[in-house]
C-alpha positions in Angstrom: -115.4 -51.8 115.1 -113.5 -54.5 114.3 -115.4 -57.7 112.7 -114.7 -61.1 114.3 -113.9 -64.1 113.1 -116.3 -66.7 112.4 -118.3 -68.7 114.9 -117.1 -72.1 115.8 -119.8 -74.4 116.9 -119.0 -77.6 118.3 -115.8 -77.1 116.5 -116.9 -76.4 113.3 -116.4 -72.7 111.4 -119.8 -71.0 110.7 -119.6 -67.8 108.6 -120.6 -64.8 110.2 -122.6 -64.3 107.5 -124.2 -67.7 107.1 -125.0 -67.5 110.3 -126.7 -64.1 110.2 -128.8 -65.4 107.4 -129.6 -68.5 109.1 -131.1 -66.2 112.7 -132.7 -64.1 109.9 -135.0 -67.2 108.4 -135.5 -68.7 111.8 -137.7 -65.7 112.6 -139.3 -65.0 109.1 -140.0 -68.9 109.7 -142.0 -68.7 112.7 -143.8 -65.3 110.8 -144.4 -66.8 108.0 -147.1 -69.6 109.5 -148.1 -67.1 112.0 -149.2 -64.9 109.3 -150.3 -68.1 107.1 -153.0 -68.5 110.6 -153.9 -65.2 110.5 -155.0 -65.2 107.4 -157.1 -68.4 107.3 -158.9 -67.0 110.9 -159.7 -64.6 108.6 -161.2 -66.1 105.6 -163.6 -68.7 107.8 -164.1 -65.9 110.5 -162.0 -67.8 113.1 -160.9 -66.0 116.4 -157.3 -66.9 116.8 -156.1 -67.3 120.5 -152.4 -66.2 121.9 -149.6 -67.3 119.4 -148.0 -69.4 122.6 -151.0 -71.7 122.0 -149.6 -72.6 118.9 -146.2 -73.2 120.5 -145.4 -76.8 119.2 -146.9 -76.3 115.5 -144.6 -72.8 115.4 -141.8 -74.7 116.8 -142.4 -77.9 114.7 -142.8 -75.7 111.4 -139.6 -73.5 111.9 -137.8 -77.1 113.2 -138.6 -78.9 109.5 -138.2 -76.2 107.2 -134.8 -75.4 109.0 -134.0 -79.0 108.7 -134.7 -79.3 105.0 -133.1 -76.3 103.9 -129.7 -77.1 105.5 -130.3 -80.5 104.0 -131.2 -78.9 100.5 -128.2 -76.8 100.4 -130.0 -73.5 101.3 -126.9 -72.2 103.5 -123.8 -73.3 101.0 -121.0 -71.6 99.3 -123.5 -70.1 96.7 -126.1 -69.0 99.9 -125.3 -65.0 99.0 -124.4 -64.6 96.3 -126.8 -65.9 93.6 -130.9 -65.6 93.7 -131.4 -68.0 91.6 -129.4 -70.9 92.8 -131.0 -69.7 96.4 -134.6 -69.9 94.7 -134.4 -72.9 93.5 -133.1 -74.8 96.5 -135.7 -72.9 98.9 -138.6 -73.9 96.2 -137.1 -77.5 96.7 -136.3 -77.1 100.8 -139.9 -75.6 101.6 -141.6 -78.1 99.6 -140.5 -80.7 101.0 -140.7 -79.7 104.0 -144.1 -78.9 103.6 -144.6 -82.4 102.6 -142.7 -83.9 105.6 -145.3 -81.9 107.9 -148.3 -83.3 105.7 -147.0 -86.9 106.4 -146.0 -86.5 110.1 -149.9 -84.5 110.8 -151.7 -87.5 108.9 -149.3 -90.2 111.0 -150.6 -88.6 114.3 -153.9 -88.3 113.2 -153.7 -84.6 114.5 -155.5 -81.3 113.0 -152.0 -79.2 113.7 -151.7 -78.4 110.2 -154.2 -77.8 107.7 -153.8 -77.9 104.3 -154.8 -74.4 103.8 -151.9 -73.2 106.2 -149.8 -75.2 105.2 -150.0 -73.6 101.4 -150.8 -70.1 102.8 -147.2 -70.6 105.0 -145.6 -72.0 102.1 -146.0 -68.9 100.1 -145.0 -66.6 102.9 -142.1 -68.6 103.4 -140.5 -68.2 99.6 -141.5 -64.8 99.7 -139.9 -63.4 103.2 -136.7 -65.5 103.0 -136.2 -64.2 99.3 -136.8 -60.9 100.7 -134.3 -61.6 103.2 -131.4 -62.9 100.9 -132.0 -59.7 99.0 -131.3 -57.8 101.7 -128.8 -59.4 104.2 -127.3 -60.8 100.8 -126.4 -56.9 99.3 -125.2 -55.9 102.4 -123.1 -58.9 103.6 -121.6 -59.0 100.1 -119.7 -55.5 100.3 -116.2 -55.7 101.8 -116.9 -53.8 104.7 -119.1 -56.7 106.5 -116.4 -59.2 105.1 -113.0 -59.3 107.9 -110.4 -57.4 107.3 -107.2 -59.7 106.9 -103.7 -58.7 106.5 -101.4 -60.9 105.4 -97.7 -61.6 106.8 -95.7 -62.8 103.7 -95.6 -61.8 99.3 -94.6 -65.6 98.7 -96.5 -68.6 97.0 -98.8 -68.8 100.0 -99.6 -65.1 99.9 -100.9 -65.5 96.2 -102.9 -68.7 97.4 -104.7 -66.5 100.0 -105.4 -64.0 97.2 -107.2 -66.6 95.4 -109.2 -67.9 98.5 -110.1 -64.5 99.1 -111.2 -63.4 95.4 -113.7 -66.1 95.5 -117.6 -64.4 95.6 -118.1 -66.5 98.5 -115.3 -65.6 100.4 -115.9 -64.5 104.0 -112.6 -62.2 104.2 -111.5 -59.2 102.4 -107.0 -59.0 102.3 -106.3 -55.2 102.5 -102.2 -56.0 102.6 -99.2 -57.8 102.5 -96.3 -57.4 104.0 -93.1 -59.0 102.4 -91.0 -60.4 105.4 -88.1 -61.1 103.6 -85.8 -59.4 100.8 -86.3 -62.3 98.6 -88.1 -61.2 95.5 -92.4 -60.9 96.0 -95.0 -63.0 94.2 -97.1 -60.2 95.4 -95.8 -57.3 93.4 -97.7 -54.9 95.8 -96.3 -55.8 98.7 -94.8 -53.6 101.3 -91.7 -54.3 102.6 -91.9 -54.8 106.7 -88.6 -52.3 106.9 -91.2 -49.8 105.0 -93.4 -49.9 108.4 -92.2 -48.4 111.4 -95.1 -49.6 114.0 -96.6 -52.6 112.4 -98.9 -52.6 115.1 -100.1 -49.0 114.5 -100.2 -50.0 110.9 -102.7 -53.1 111.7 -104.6 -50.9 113.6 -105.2 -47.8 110.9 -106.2 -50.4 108.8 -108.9 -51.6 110.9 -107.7 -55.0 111.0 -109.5 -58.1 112.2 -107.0 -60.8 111.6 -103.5 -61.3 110.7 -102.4 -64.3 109.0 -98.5 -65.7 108.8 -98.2 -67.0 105.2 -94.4 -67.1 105.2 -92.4 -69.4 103.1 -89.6 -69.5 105.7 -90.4 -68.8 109.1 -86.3 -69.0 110.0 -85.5 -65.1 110.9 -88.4 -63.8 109.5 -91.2 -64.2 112.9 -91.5 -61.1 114.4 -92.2 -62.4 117.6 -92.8 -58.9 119.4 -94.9 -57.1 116.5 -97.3 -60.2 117.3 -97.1 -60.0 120.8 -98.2 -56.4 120.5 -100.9 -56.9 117.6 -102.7 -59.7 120.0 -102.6 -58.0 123.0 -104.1 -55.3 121.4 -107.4 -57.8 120.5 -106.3 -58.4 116.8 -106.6 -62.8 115.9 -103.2 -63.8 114.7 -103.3 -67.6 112.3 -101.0 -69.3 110.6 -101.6 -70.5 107.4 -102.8 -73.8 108.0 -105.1 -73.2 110.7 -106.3 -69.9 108.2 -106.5 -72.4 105.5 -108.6 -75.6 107.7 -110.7 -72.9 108.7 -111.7 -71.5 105.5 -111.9 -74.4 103.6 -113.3 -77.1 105.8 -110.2 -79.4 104.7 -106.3 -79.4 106.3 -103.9 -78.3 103.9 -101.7 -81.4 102.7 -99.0 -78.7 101.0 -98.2 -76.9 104.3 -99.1 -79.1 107.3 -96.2 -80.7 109.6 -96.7 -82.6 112.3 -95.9 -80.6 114.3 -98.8 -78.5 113.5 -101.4 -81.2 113.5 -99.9 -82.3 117.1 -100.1 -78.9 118.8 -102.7 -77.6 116.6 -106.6 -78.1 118.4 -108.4 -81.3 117.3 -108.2 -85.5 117.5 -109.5 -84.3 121.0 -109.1 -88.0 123.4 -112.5 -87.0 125.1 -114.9 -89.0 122.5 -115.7 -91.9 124.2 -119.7 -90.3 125.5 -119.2 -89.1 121.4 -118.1 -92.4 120.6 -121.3 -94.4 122.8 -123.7 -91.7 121.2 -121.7 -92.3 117.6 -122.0 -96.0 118.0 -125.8 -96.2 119.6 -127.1 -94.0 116.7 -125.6 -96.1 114.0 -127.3 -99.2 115.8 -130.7 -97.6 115.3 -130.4 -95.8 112.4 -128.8 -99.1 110.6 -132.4 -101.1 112.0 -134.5 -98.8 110.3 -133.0 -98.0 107.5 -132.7 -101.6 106.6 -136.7 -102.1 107.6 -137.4 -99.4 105.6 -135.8 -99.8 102.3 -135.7 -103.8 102.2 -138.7 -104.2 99.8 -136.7 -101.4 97.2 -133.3 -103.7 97.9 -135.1 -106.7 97.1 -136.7 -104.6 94.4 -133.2 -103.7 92.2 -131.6 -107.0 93.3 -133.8 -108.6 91.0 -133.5 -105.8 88.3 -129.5 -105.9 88.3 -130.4 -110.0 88.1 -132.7 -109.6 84.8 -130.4 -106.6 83.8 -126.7 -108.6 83.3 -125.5 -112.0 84.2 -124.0 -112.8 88.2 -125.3 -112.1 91.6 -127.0 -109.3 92.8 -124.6 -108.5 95.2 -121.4 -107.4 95.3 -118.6 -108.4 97.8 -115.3 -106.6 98.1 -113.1 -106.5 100.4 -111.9 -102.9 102.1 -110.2 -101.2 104.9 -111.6 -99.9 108.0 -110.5 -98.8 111.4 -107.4 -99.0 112.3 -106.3 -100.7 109.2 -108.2 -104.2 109.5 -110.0 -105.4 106.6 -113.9 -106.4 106.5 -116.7 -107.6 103.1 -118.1 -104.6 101.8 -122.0 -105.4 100.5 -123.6 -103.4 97.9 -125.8 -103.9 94.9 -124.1 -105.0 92.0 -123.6 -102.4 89.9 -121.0 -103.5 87.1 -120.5 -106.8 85.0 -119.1 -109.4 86.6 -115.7 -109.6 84.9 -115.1 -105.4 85.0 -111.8 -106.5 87.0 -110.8 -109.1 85.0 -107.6 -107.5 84.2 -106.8 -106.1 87.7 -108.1 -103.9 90.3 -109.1 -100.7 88.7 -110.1 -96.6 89.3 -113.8 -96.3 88.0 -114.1 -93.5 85.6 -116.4 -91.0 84.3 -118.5 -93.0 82.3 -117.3 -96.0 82.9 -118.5 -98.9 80.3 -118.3 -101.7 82.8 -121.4 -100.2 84.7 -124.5 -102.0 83.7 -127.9 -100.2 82.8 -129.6 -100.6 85.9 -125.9 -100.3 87.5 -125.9 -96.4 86.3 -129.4 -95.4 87.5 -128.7 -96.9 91.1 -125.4 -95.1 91.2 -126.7 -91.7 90.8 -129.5 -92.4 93.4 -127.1 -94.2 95.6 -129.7 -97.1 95.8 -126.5 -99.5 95.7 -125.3 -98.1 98.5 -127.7 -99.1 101.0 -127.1 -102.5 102.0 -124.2 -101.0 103.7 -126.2 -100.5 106.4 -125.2 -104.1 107.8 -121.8 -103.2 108.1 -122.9 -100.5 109.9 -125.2 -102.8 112.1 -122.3 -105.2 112.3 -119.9 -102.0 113.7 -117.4 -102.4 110.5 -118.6 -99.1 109.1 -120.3 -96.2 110.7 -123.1 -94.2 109.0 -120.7 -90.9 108.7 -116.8 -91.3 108.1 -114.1 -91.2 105.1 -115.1 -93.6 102.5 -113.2 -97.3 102.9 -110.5 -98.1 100.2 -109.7 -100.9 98.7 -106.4 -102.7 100.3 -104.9 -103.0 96.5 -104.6 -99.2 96.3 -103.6 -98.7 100.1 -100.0 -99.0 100.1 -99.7 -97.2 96.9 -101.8 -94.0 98.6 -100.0 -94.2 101.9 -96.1 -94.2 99.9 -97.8 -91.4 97.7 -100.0 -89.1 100.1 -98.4 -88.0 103.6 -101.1 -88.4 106.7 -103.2 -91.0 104.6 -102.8 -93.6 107.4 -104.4 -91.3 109.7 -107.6 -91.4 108.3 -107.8 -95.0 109.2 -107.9 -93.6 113.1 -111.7 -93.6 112.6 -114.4 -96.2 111.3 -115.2 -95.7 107.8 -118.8 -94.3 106.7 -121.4 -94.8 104.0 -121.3 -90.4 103.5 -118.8 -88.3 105.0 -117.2 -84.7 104.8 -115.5 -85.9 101.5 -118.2 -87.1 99.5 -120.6 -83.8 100.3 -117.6 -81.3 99.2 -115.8 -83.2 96.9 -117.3 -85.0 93.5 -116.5 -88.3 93.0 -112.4 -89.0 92.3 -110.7 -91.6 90.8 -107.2 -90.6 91.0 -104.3 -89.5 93.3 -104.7 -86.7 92.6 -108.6 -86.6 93.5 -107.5 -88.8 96.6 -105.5 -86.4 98.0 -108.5 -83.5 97.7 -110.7 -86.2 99.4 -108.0 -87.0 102.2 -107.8 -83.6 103.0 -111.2 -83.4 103.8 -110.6 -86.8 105.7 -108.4 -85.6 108.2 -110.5 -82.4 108.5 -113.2 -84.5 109.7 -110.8 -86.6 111.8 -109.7 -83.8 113.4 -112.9 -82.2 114.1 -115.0 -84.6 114.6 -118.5 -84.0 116.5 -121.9 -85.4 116.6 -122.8 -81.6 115.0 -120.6 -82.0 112.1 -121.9 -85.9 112.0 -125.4 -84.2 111.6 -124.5 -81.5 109.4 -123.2 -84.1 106.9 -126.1 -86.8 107.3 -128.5 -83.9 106.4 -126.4 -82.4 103.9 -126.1 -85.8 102.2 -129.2 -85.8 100.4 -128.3 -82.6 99.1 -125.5 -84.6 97.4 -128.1 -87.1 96.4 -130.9 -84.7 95.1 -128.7 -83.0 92.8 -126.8 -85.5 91.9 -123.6 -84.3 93.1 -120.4 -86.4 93.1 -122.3 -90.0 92.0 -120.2 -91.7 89.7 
């Protein structure tokens, strides 16, 4: 039986086996504080009713944990393939989530969790879903649970599929190429397409799940009516692009045309409900977030006062949607005269960052009185990060598409800054505009979620703060 490809939800690619995992933990979840009752009823001699009367503290309990671990990191790259970075974020995941029921039980003044549950469901919890990434984990890692790709071409695009795939994370197995032309392989063990008399046969004998076209010239080298046959006969055909956006979560600045990001799915015209929902979300979230965390803004404005000389805020100017320019706010975190020669890339270690400057950086305390641009509509909560117009026309002459990322409001996170560290360069602009216009192009309220609760992954361990 052929294995499918991988789930798109709302128009984002879920491994099969991510998602597998994730079904897996949604039941041990809801086990794991049914057996955490169970076993307090039977300590204090408690008679325990029908599990449905629990309902909303099941439901609530599997709801948070699931929510923190996705947040934490529990379901990344790494999710199958080492124990002990999965230990460590489900140790981190559960106990805050624990901590999150504590605080929402004492803020209702309810009796839904006890403590004793909460610590007896806790331990159940790290136990089962270790169990479980034992288990799915060994047998999702062997090749035959991974799909079965065959690859179309032996060029430079063949050999960068061979890489993708090699990875321990990789969701595909390649178990052929065929060269497509006479020219000379890259692949030295590819077979020649006059070697195969029925390539559809062939696919099939192989047991193939997908077929991808990585061909450097596609002039005289399509074969049409082998891939006519192979689809009719239920086998997914990609091209390299679409294999690549899929598989990596960004679009492919090497090989993409226009052409393909015209015909190809994506910058769908039916967001305006998205866009109300986008825009009504950023209103609210912006209010409270601003309530919330104004007594630790005021806090650090007086710090980075005391801690160097000049305001406590900082006011640049940057581009947003569609190219118009708007006062970006932040905490100051660098002396006053760190442009004094010019506009400039930060760098690692940068020695214009104050002392109080580095410590909000890594915490990304600096960054919240963003959240009036957002109130304000300039900025959104989730969108590519806003550039400076000093550096714009030198990106847009140097990076193809970079104009298009400009198509939607720049945000505070966004699918850059949770895959990609921190860049100060081209070259790191172009990674980070890859992931732009993979978010551009796919954009959701899911994948907005997915990258707000992901985000304090990114801030937790420090990943990507400069």
């Amino acid at each position: 039986m052929r294995s499918r490809v991988m789930v798109r939800l709302f128009k984002h690619y879920i491994p099969h086996a991510v998602l597998l995992l994730g079904l897996f933990d949604v039941v041990l979840l809801g086990l794991s504080v049914e057996l955490a009752w169970r076993i307090r009823a039977e300590q204090i001699g408690f008679t325990l009713g029908n599990p449905l009367d629990r309902g909303w503290e099941l439901v609530g309990y599997v709801a948070v944990m699931l929510t923190a671990m996705i947040s934490i990191g529990v379901y990344g790259s790494e999710a199958l393939r080492s124990l002990r970075y999965a230990g460590a974020r489900l140790l981190v995941a559960v106990s805050l989530g624990v901590i999150a029921l504590s605080f929402v039980d004492w803020i209702v003044n309810g009796a839904h969790f006890w403590r004793s549950i909460l610590a007896y469901a806790m331990g159940c919890t790290i136990a089962l879903l270790m169990a479980n990434r034992v288990i799915v984990g060994g047998i999702l890692g062997a090749s035959a649970f991974r799909r079965r790709v065959l690859v179309l071409g032996a060029g430079a695009r063949a050999e960068r599929l061979r890489q993708l795939g090699d990875r321990p994370e990789s969701g595909f197995v390649i178990v052929g190429y065929i060269g497509m032309s006479d020219s000379r392989p890259v692949i030295e063990e590819a077979i020649n397409r006059t070697a195969i008399n029925n390539l559809k046969r062939f696919v099939e004998n192989l047991g193939v799940s997908e077929v991808v076209l990585a061909l450097e010239e596609r002039r005289n080298s399509l074969p049409l009516h082998d891939l006519l046959r192979i689809k009719t006969a239920g086998v997914h055909v990609n091209d390299f692009s679409s294999f690549i956006e899929r598989e990596t979560g960004r679009v492919d600045l090497d090989t993409v045309n226009p052409s393909w990001l015209i015909f190809s799915d994506g910058f769908s015209s039916g967001r305006a409900v998205s866009g109300v929902a986008k825009r009504l979300f950023d209103v609210i979230a912006s209010l409270i977030l601003l309530a919330l965390t104004l007594p630790v803004i005021v806090l650090f404005a007086l710090l980075v006062k005391l801690d160097s000389k000049g305001p406590a805020f900082f006011r640049q100017t940057r581009v947003g949607l569609y190219g118009q320019t708007f006062n970006l706010v932040k905490l100051r975190s660098m002396r006053v005269d760190a442009e004094a020669a010019g506009a400039q890339w930060a760098v690692a270690d940068d020695p214009r960052i104050t002392r109080i400057g580095r410590f909000i950086r890594k915490v990304r305390i600096d960054e919240l009185p963003q959240a009036w641009s957002v109130l304000k509509g300039e900025m959104s909560f989730v969108g590519p990060r806003p550039e400076r117009p000093e550096f714009i026309a030198s990106l847009e002459d140097q990076l193809p598409y970079f104009a298009e990322r400009h198509m939607v409001k720049p945000g505070i996170t966004g699918w850059a800054q949770i895959n990609y560290p921190y860049g100060a360069s081209i070259e790191d602009s172009r990674h980070k505009l890859e992931y732009d216009l993979y978010y551009a192009k796919n954009y959701t309220p899911f994948l907005d979620l997915l990258i707000l609760l992901q985000t304090l992954r990114v801030v937790l361990w420090r990943e990507g703060a400069r």
